[in-house]
N, C-alpha and C positions, 0 to 999 in steps of 0.2 A: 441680701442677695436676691431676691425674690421681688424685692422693688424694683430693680435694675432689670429683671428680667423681662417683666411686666411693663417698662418703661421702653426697651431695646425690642419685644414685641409689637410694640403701639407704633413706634418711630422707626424708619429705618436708617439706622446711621452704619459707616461703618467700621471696621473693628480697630479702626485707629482714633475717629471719632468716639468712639463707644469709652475706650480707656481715658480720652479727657476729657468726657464727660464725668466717668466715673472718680477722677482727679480731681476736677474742679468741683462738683462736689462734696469731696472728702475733705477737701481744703475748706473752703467754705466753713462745712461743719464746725473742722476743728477751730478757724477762726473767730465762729461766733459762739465756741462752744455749748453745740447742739449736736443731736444726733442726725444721721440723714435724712429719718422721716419726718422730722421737726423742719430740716430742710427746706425738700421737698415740698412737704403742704404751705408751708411760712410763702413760698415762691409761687405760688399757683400753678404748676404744673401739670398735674390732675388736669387741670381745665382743659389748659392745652393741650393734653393729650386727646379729647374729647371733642375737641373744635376740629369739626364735617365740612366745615366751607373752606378750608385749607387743601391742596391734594398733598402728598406725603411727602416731596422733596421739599415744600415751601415749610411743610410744621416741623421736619427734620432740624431745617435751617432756623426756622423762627424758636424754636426748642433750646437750639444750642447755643445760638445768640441770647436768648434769657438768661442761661447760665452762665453763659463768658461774661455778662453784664455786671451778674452776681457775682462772681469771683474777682472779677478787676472793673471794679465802680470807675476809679478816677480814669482809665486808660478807655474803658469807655464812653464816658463823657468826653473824653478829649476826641475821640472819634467823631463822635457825633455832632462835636461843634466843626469840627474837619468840614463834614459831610454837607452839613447845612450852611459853612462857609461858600462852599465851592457850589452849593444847589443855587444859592445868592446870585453866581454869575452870571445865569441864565445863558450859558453857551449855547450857541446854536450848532443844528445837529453837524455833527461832523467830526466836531471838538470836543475833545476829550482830558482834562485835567486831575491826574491819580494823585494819591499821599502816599505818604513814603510807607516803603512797604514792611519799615517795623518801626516799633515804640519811639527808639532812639534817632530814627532818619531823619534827615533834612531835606532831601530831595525828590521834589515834585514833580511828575514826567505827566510833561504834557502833548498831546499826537492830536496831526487830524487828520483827515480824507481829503483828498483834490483828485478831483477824475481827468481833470484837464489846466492849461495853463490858467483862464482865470477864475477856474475856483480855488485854486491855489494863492494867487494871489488876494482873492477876496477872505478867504479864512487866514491868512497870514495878515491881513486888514482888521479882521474882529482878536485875532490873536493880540496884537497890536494893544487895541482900542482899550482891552481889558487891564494893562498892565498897571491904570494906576487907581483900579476899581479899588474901594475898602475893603473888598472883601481880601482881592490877592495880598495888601497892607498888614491885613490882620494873620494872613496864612503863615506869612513869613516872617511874622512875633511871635507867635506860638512857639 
């Protein structure tokens, strides 16, 4: 309890953050049957807690992302090949291409900005252009 406290002092998350942090984990734990603190230090968090060049929303966020990593390795990685897929595309700015917004989705929602008729047509031109990039190939193998 006093980990937690110490950890929820350092970081500010909030009280819904807080319980699946404290979830994830438990889970954790139990999975690799360890105790918390075994946890905890095995993950480096300590560190993190201590890292001064972060301001407090980004180490809240980079905090809880370490542990969603830990608790769901494979759905993580599968994120991040997402992530680095779609980084591949090199969209110019305007264009916006998201993953689906859980584990099991298939659907990609892609939006852009046009302020006038032909940046409209010119982003619906790079929209275009992308569609038979490897990367979108590989998006929609996944």
């Amino acid at each position: 309890r006093e980990l937690f406290l110490n950890v929820f002092e350092a970081i500010k998350l909030s009280a819904s953050r807080q319980v699946q942090m404290i979830t994830f984990l438990k889970e954790i734990a139990a999975r690799d049957k360890m105790g918390l603190t075994a946890v905890f230090n095995g993950m480096g968090l300590e560190k993190m807690l201590t890292d001064t060049d972060l301001d407090p929303v980004n180490q809240a966020n980079l905090f809880f992302l370490h542990v969603y990593a830990h608790r769901f390795p494979v759905y993580a990685s599968h994120q991040s090949r997402i992530k680095t897929l779609i980084h591949s595309l090199k969209l110019e700015t305007g264009i916006r291409l998201s993953p689906p917004d859980n584990p099991d989705g298939q659907a990609y929602t892609l939006t852009f900005t046009a302020k006038n008729k032909e940046e409209f047509k010119r982003r619906s031109q790079d929209v275009a252009a992308i569609a038979d990039h490897p990367s979108i190939q590989e998006l929609f193998r996944a």
